[in-house]
N, C-alpha and C positions, 0 to 999 in steps of 0.2 A: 714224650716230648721233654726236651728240656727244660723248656719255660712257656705258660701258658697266658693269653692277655685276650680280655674282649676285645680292644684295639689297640694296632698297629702304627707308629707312625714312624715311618723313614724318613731317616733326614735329622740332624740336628742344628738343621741353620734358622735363621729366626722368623721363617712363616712354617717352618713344623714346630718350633717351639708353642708359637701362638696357637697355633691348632691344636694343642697338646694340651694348652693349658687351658683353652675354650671348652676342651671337654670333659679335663678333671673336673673345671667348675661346674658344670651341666649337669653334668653324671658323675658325683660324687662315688658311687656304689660301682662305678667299672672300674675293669681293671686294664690301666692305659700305660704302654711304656714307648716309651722314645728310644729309635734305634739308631746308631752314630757309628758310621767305618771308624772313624778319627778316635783318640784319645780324648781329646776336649770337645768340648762344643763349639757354632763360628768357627771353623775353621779355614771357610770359603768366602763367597760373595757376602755374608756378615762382615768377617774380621775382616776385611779388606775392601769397608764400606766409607764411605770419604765423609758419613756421618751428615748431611743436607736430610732435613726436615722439608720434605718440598711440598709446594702448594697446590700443584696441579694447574699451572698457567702451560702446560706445553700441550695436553693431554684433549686427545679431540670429545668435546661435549657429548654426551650419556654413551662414550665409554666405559669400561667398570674400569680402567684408569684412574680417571678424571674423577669419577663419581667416589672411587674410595681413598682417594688421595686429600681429598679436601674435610671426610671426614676422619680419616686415617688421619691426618694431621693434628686435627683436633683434639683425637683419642693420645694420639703421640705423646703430646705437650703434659698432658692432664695425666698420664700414666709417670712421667718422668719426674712432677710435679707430686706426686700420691706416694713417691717410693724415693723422693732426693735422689733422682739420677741427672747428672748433666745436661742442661738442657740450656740452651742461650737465644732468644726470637731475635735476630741480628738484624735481618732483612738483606732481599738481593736486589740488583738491580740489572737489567738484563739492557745494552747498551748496543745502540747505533753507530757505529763510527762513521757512516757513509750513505747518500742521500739514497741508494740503491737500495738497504737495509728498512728504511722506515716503511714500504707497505706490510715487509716480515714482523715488524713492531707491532705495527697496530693490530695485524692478523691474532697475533699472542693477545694482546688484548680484548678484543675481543671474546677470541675462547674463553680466556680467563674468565671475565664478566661472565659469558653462558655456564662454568663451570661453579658457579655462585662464591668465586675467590673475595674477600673483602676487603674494602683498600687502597684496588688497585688505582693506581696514578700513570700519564703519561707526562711524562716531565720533562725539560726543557735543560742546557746545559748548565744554566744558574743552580737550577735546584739537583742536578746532577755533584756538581762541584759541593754544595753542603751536604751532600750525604758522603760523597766520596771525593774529597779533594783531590786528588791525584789519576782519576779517571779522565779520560778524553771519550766523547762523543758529542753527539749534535743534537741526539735524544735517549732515553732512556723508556724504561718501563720500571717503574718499583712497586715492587712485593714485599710488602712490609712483615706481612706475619709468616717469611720464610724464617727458617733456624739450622739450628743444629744441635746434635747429639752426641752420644757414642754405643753405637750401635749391639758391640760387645757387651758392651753393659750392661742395654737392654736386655739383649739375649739372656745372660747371665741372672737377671731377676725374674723370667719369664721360666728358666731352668729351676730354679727358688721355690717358686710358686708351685710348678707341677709336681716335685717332691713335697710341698707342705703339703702338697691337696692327696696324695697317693698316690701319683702317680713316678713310672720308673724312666730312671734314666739307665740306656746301657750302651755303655761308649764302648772304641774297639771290635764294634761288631757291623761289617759288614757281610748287607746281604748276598748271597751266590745263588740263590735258587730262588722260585714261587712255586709254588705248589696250589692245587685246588682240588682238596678233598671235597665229602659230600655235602658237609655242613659246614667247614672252616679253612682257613688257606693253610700254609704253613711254608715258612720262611725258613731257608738253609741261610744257616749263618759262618760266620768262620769262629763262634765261639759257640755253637749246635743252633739245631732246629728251633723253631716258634714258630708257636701253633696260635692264629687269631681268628678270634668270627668278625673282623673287617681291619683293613690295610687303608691307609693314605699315604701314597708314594709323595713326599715331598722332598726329593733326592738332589734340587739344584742343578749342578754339573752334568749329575747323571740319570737324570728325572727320565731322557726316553729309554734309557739301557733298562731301567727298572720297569720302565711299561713293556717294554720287549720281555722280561723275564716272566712278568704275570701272563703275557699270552698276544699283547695287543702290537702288531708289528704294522698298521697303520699308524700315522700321525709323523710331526717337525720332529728334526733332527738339531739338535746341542749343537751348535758350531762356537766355541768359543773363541771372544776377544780378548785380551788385555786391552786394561788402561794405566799408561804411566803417567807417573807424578813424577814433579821436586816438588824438594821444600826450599820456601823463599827463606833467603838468609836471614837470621834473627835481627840483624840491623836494619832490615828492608821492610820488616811485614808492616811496618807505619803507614805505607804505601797503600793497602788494603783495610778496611774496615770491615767490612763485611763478606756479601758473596758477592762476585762481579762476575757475571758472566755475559758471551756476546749472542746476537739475533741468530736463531740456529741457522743452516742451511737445510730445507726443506727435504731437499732432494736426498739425502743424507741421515741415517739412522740415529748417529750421536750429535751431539750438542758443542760439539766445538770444546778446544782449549777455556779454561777460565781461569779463576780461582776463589779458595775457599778456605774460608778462618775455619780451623777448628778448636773445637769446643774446649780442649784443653790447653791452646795456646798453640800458637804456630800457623803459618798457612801455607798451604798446598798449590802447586801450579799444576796443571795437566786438564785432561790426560791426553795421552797418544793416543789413540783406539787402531789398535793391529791384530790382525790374525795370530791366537795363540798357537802354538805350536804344540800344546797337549792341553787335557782341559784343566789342568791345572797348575798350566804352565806360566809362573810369573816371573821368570826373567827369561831373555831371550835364549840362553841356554838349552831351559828347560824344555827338551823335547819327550814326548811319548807316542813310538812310532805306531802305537796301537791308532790312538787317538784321531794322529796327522793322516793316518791311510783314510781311516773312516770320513773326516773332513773331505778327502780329496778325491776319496772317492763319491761320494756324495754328490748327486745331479746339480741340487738345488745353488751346491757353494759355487760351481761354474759358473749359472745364469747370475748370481748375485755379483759375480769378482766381475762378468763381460758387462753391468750394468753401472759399478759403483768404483767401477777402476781409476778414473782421474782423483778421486777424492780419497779408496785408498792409497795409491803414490802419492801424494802429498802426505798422509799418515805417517808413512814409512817412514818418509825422507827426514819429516819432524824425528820420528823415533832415534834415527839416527843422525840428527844434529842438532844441536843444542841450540846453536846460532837460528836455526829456520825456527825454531819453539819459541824463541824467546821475540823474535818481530812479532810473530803472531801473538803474545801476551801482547806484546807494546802497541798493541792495537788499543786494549782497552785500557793499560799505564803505562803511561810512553816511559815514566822513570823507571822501568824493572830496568836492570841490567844483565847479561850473558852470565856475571859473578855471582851473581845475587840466586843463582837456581842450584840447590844439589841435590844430591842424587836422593830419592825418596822410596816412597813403596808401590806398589801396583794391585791390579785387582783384576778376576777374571769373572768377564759376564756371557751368564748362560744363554746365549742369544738363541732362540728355537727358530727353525728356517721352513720352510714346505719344501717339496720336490721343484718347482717353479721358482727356486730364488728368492720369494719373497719372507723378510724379517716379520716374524709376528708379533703385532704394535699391540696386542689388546691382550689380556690377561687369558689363558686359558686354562680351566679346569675342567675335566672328565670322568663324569662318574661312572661305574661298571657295576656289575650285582654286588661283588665287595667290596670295590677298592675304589678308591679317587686317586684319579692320576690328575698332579700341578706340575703341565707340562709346559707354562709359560709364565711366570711372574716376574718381567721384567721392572725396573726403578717403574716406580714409587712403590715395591714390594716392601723395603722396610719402613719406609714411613706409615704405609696402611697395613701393616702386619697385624696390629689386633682386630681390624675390620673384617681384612682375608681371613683369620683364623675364624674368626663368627659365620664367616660365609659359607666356610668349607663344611664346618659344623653341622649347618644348614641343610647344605645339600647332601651331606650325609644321612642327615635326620628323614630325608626326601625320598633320596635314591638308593640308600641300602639299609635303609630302615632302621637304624643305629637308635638305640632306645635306652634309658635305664629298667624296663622294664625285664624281671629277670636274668638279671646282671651274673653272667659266668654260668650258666644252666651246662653249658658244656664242659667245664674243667670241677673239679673239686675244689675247695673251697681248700685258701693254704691260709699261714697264717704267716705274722709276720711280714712277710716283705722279701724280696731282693736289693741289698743296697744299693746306695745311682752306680756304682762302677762294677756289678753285678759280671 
């Protein structure tokens, strides 16, 4: 074998970082490396994270949503805090424009409260107006201890850590094979084989492609979205303080257009939510006929498009008009203007679906004799990334017996190291 490692983790976005570095800490004595297709790290759903620190007020009560989101928050803050990484508690306000909107208000409230968020207020359009002068509705909801970050950056001191602790980083390498010897897997890679006694597929994008290669060809299929952004013009963002977003549509997987200060200045309008055209496809352009077949051919995307069609076509239509996106901001500031938006970045979410159409809302991780497959961590995945990373940990420790105890019995003993771009 090329390279040999007690555990495996695929993926180098920021809930295999955190699981990487959960288990350097734990088991100092294994031998852990991170495997990454890409040259860098983040290169995905990371680096194209709109940076919200979120609280968990969307999230249905003892969800693992819900439940790690509000601790994940926590951990968030206090990690960002321990290491001087960017971190700002702005607060958001999630806004009524319309008498049709306040039972969806209060429903969020609610949750919230059951989700033990602390805080929470329903507020009236006075106290709306001193938090965000430039907002219109008739009620709001504020979440004071929401924030923001930089997600990247996280990542990047989470990559830090797992080199300080021993453990490897090896970028450029993705996987093409699984294998299952008698006692260990072993990973074809495109820079050679690795041989581990346990895997955690945490691939993102292509978290089921990788559960299909180790053997498991039940389970959700990857349909990916884009969401597009602008950036509001540097003359305008006065207009925003904080996060402003509106009462979602229930009926409806995302959350609606909003907008969102980031953490190093500037703020974002969006997004669109459309069907990508490859999974990692962030401008409309970018097609990958592999990708679009698989989607289309796909049972589950049919029942989902014959289900949620009026609300995609309006998607669309915003996508491709500036003028429809921008009423829909001026719902919640009526002073944006059509000038005041340009063109920004985008992001692709790994949305996992069933054969039945339906979007899966709850986090799903599956464990096997060696491997965990995290074939669903949809938002609030980087806010509770160091929570998820302890959990997986866990369940590792559970379900495939993942131990410091005789740490590498199967490889010989090297010395030295692989450096991180090994």
């Amino acid at each position: 074998m090329d390279k040999e490692f007690d555990l495996v983790v695929i993926g180098a976005g920021i809930v295999g970082l955190a699981t990487a570095m959960e288990a350097v800490g734990r088991y100092p004595r294994l031998r852990v490396a991170v495997v990454e297709k890409e040259s860098e790290i983040a290169q995905h759903q990371t680096g194209h994270n709109s940076g919200v620190i979120h609280s968990g007020v969307y999230y249905t009560p003892g969800s693992l949503r819900a439940r790690n989101c509000v601790a994940g928050a926590a951990a968030m803050v206090e990690f960002c805090s321990e290491h001087h990484l960017p971190c700002n508690i702005c607060g958001k306000v999630i806004v009524a424009t319309e008498r049709a909107e306040l039972p969806g208000l209060h429903r969020l409230y609610e949750r919230g409260r059951a989700n033990g968020i602390a805080n929470l207020r329903l507020i009236g359009p006075e106290r709306l107006r001193e938090l965000e002068p430039h907002s219109a509705g008739i009620a709001a909801l504020h979440v004071p201890g929401a924030g923001i970050t930089d997600y990247t950056q996280v990542a990047r001191k989470y990559a830090e850590l797992i080199l300080a602790g021993g453990g490897m980083l090896l970028t450029g390498c993705a996987v093409t094979a699984i294998r299952h010897d008698a006692t260990l897997l072993v990973l074809e890679t495109t820079r050679g084989a690795i041989a581990a006694r346990w895997a955690i597929n945490c691939a993102g994008l292509h978290s089921d492609r990788m559960r299909r290669l180790a053997g498991l060809s039940e389970g959700p299929q990857i349909v990916p979205f884009r969401g597009e952004y602008y950036e509001v013009a540097p003359e305008s963002t006065s207009l925003i303080r904080g996060l402003i977003y509106p009462v979602p549509d229930p009926q409806f997987p995302f959350l609606g257009v909003h907008f969102t200060r980031k953490v190093r200045g500037g703020v974002e309008a969006g997004p669109n939510a459309v069907l990508a055209l490859g999974r990692e496809g962030y401008r409309k352009r970018d097609i990958n006929l592999r990708d679009l077949a698989g989607t289309l051919a796909y049972p589950g995307f049919w029942k989902m498009a014959a289900r949620h069609w009026p609300s995609g076509l309006a998607e669309v239509a915003r996508s491709y008009s500036k003028r429809l996106l921008t009423r829909s901001l001026q719902r919640l500031v009526p002073g944006i203007r059509e000038s005041d938006l340009l063109p920004g970045g985008s992001g692709v979410r790994a949305q996992a679906m069933d054969r039945d159409g339906r979007l899966l809302d709850d986090f799903s991780i599956v464990p096997t004799e060696r491997m965990i497959h995290v074939c669903n961590v949809p938002s609030p995945a980087a806010t509770a990334s160091l929570v998820i990373g302890k959990q997986i940990v866990d369940m590792a420790e559970r379900e495939m017996k993942l131990s410091a105890a005789n740490p590498a019995l199967v490889f010989p003993a090297t010395s030295g190291g692989l450096p991180a771009n090994a």
